[in-house]
MDAnalysis code that builds the backbone (N, CA, C; Angstrom):
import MDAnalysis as mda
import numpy as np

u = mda.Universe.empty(423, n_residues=141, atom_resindex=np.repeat(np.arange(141), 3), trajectory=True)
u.add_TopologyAttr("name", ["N", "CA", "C"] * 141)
u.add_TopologyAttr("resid", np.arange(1, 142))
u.add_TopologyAttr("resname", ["UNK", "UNK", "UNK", "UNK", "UNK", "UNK", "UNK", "UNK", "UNK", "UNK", "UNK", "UNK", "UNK", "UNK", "UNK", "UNK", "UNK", "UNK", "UNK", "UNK", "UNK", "UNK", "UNK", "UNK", "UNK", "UNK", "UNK", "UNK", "UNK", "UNK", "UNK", "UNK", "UNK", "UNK", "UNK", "UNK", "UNK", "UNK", "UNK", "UNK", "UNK", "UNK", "UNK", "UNK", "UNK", "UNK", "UNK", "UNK", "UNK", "UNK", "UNK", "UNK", "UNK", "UNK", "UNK", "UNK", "UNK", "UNK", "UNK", "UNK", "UNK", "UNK", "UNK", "UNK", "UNK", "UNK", "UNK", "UNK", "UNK", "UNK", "UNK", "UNK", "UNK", "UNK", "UNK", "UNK", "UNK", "UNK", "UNK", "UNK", "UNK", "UNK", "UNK", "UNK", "UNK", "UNK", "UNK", "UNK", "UNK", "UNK", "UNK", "UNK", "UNK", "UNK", "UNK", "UNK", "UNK", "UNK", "UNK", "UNK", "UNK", "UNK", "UNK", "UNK", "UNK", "UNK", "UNK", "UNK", "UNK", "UNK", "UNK", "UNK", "UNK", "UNK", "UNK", "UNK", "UNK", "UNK", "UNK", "UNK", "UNK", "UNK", "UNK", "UNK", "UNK", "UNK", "UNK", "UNK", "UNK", "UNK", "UNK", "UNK", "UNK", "UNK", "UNK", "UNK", "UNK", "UNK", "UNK", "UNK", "UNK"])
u.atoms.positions = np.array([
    [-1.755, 33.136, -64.455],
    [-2.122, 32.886, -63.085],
    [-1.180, 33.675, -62.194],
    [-1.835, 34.201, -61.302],
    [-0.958, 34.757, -60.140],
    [-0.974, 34.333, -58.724],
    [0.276, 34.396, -58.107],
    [0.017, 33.478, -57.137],
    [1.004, 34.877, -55.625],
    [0.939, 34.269, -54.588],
    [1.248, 35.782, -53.920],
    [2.861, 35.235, -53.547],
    [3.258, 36.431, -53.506],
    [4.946, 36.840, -53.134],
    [4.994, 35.419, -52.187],
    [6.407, 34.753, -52.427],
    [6.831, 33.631, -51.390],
    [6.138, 32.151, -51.270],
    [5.450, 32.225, -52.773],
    [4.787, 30.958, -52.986],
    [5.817, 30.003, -53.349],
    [5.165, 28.342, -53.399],
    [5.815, 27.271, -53.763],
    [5.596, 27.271, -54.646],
    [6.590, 26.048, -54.940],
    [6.221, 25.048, -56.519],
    [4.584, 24.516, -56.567],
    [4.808, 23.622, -55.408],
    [3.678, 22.695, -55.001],
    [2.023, 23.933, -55.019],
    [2.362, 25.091, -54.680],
    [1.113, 25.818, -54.449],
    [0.262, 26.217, -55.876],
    [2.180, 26.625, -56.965],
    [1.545, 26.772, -58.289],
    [1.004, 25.802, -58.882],
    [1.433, 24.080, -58.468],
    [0.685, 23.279, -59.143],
    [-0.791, 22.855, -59.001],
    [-1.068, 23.143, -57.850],
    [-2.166, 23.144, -56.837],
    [-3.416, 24.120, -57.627],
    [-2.872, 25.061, -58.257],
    [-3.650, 26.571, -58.428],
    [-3.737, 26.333, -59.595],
    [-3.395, 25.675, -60.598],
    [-3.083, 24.779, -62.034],
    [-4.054, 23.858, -62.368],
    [-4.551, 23.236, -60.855],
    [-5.112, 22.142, -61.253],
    [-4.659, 21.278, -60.858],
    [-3.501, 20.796, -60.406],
    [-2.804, 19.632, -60.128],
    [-1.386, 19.258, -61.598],
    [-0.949, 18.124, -60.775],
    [-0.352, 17.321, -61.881],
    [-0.880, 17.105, -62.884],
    [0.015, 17.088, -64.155],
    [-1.263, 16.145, -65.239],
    [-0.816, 14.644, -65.101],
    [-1.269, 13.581, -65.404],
    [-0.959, 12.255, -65.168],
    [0.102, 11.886, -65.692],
    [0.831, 12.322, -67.180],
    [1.756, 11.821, -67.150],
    [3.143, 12.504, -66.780],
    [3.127, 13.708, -65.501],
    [4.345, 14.674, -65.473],
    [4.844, 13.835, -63.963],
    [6.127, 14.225, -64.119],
    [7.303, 13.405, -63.062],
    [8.027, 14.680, -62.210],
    [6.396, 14.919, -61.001],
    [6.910, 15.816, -60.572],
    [7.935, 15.242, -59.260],
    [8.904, 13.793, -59.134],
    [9.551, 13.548, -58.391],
    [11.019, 14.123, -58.863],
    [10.932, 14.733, -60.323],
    [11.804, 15.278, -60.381],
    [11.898, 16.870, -60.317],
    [11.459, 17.693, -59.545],
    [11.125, 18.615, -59.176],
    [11.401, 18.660, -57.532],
    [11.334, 20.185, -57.256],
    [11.576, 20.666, -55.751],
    [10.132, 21.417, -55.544],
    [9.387, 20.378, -55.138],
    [8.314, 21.147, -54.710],
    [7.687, 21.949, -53.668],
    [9.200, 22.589, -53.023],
    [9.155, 22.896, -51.740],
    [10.071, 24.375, -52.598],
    [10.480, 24.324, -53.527],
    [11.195, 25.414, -54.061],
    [10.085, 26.838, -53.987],
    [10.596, 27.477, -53.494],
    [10.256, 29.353, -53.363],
    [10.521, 29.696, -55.124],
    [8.839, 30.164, -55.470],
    [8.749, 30.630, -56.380],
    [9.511, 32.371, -57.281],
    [10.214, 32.744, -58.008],
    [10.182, 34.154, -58.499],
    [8.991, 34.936, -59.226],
    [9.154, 35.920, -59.456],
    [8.061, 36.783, -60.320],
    [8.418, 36.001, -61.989],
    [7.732, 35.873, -62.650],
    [8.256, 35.741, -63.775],
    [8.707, 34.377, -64.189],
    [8.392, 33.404, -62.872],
    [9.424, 32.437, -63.092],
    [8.458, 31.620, -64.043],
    [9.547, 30.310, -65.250],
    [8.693, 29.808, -66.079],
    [9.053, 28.237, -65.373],
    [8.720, 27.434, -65.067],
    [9.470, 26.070, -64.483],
    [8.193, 25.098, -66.041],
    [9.176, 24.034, -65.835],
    [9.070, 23.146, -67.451],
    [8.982, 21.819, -66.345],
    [7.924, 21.614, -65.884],
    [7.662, 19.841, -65.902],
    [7.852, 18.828, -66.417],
    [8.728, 17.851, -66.400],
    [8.982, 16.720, -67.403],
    [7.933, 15.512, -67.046],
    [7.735, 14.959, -68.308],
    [7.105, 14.009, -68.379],
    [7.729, 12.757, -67.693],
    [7.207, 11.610, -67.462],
    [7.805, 10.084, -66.854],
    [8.518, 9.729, -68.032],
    [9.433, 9.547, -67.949],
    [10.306, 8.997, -68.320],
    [11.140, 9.639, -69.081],
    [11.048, 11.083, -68.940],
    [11.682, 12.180, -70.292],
    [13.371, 12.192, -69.599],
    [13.984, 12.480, -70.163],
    [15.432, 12.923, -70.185],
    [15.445, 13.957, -70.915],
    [16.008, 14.850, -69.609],
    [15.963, 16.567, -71.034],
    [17.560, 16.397, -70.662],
    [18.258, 17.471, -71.766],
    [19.454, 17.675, -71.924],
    [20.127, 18.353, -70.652],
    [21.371, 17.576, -70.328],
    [21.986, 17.934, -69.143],
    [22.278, 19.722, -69.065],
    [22.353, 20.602, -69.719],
    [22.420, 22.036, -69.687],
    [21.052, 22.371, -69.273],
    [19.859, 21.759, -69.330],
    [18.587, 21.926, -68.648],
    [18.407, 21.444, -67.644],
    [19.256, 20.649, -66.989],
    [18.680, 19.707, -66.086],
    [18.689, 20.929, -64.477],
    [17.904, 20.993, -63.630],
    [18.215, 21.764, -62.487],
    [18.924, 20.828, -61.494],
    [19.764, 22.078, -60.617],
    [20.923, 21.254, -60.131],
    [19.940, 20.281, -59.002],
    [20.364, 19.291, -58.861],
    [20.378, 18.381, -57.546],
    [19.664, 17.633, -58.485],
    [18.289, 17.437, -59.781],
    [17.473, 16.842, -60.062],
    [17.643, 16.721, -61.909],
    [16.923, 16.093, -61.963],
    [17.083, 15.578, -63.132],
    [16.257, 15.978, -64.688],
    [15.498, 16.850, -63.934],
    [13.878, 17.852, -64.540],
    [14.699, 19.240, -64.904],
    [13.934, 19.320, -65.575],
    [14.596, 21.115, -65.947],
    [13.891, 22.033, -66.791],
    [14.677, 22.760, -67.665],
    [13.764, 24.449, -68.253],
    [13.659, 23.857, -69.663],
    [12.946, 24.875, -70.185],
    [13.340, 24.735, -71.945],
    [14.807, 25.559, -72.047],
    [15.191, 26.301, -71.061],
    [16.073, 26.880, -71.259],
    [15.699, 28.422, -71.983],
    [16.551, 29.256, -72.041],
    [16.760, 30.781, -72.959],
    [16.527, 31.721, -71.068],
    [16.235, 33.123, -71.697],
    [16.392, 33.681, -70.750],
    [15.172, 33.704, -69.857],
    [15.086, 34.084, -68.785],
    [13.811, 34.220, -67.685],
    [13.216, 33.290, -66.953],
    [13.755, 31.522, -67.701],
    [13.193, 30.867, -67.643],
    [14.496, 29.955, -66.339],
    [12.914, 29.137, -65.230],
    [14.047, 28.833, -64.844],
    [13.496, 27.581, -63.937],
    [14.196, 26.120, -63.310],
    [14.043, 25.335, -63.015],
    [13.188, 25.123, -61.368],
    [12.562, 24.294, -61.023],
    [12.100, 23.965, -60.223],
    [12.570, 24.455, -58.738],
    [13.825, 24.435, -58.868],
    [14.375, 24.778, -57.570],
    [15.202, 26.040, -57.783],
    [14.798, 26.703, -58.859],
    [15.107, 28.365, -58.836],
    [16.914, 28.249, -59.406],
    [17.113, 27.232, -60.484],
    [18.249, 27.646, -60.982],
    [17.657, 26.848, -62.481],
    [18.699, 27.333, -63.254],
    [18.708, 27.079, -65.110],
    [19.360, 27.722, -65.676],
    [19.545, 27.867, -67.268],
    [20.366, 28.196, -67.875],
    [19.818, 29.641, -68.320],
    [21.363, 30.686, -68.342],
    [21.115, 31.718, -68.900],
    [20.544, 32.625, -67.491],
    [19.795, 33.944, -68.094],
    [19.016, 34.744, -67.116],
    [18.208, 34.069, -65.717],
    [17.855, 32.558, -66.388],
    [16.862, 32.043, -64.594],
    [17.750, 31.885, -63.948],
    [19.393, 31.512, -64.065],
    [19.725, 30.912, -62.412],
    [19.683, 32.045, -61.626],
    [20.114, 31.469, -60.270],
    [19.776, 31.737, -59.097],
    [20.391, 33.379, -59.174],
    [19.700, 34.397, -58.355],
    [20.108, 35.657, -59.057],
    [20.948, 35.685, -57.323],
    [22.447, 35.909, -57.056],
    [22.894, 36.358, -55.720],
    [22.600, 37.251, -55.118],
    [22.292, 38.558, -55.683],
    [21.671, 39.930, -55.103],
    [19.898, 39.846, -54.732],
    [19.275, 38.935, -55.025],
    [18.106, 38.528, -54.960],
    [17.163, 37.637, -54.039],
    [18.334, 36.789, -54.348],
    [17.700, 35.394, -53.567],
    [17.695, 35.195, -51.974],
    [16.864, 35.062, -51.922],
    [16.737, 34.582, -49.964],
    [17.306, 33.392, -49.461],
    [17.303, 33.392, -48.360],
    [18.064, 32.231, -47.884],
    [17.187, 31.077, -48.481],
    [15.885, 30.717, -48.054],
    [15.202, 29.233, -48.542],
    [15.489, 28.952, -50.235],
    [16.012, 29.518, -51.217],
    [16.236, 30.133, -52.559],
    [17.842, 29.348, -52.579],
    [18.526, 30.055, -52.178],
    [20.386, 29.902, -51.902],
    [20.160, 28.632, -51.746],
    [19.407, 28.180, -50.394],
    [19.722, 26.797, -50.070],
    [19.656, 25.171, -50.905],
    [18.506, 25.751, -51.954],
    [18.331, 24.882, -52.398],
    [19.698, 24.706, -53.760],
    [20.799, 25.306, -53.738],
    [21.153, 25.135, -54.240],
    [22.272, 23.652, -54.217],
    [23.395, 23.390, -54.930],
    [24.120, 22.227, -54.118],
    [24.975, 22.168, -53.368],
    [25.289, 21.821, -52.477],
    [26.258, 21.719, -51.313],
    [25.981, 22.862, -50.389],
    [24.930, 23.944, -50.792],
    [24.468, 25.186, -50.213],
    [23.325, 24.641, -49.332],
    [23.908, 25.003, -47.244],
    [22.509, 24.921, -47.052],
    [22.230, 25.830, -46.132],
    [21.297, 25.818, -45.395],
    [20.525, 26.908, -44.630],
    [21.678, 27.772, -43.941],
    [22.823, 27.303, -43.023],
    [23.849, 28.264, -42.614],
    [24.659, 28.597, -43.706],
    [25.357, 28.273, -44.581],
    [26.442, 28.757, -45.992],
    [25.046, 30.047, -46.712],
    [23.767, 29.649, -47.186],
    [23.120, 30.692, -47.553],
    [22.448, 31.890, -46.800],
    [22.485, 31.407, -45.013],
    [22.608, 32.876, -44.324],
    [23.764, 33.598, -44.603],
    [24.734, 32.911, -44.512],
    [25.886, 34.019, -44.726],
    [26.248, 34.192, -45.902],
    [25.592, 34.161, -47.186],
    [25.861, 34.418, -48.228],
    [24.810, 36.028, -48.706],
    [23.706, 35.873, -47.523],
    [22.549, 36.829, -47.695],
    [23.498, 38.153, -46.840],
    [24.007, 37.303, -45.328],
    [24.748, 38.551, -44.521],
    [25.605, 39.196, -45.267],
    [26.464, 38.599, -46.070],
    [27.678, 39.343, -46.750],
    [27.571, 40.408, -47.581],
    [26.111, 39.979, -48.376],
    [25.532, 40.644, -49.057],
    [24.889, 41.956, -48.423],
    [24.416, 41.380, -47.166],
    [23.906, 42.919, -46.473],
    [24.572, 43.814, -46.288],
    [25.909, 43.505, -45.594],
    [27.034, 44.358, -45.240],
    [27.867, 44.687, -45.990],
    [28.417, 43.895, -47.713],
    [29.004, 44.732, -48.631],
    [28.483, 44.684, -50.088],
    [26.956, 44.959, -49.470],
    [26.152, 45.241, -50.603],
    [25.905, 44.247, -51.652],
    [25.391, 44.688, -53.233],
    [24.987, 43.301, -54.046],
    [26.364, 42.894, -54.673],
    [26.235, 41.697, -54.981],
    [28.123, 40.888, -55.337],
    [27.887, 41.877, -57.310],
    [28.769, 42.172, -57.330],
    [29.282, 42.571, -58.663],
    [29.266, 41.689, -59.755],
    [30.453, 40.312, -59.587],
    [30.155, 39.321, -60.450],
    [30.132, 38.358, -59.316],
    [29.830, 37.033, -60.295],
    [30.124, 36.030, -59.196],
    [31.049, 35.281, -58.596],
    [31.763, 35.646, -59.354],
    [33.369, 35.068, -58.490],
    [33.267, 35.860, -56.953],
    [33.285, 37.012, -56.780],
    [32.742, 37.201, -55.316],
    [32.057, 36.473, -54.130],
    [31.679, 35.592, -54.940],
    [31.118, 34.705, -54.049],
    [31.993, 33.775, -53.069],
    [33.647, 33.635, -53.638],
    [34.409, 33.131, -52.782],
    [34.562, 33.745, -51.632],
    [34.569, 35.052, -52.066],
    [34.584, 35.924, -50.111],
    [33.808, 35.689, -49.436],
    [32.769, 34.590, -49.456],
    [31.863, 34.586, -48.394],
    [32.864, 33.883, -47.668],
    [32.403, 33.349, -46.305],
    [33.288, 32.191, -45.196],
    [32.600, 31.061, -45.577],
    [33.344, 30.003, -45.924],
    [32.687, 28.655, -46.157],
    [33.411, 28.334, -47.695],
    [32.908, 29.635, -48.605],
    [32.838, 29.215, -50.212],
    [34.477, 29.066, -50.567],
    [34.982, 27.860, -50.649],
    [35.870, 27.848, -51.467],
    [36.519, 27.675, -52.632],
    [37.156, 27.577, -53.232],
    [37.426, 26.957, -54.728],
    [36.548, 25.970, -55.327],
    [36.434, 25.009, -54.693],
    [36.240, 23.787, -54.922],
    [34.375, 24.041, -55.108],
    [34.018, 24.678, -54.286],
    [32.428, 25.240, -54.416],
    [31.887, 25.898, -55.179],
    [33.151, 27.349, -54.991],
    [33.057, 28.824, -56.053],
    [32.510, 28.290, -57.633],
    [33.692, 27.020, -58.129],
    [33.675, 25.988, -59.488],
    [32.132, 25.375, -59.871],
    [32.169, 24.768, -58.639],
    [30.605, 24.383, -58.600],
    [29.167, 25.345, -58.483],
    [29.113, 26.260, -58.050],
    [28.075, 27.015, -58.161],
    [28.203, 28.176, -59.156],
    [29.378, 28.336, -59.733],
    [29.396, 29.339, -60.911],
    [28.097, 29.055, -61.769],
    [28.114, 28.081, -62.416],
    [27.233, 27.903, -63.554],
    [25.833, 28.008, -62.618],
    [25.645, 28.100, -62.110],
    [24.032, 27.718, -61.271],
    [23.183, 29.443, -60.899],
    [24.343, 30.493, -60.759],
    [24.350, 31.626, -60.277],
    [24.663, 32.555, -60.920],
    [23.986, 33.728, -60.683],
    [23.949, 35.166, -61.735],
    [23.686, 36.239, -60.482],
    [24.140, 37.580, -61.376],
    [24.369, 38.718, -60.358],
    [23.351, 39.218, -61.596],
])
């Protein structure tokens, strides 16, 4: 299925068919900005997937490996959140990241180009230690 540049979650499920009855899309961001390629893994009611799957803020997540990636555009391996990539509505959904910390994570990026690794990410204004720690695992260059 193809769906056009800057789609939702909610639009791909929509274009799917809907929910199936027994998936728990309250654990999902259905307001999450879709990627090319992206694979998102619906959990069933009452499933518990393994905390290295789980997407951040929620409790739903990937099968995991590369390409593949969670509801709100982070997971393990190649899906998380790519920094040279992602748009602000993308950034934001990440944790403690919101609409002003991921403008200026997009500006920084404009003006000294794509981040190298991600520890760079402390040079933004805002990101400090205590954040940098926390969004490492969530984020890829």
């Amino acid at each position: 299925m193809e769906l056009p540049r800057g789609s939702r979650l909610h639009q791909a499920i929509e274009a799917a068919g809907g929910s199936a009855p027994d998936a728990d899309s309250n654990q999902l961001n259905l307001a999450a900005v879709l990627e090319d390629g992206q694979k998102v893994l619906v959990p069933r009611k009452g499933e518990t997937l393994p905390s290295g799957d789980a997407p951040a803020g929620g409790t739903g997540g990937t099968g995991g490996g590369d390409g593949q990636a969670g509801a709100d555009g982070s997971s393990t391996s190649a899906g998380k959140v790519n920094l040279n990539t992602a748009g602000v509505e993308q950034l934001a959904t990440l944790p403690r990241v919101g609409p002003v910390l991921a403008q200026r994570i997009v500006d920084w990026r404009a003006e000294h180009g794509n981040f190298r690794r991600v520890e760079e990410l402390d040079a933004v204004d805002g990101v400090g230690p205590k954040m940098l720690a926390a969004l490492l695992p969530l984020v890829r260059v």
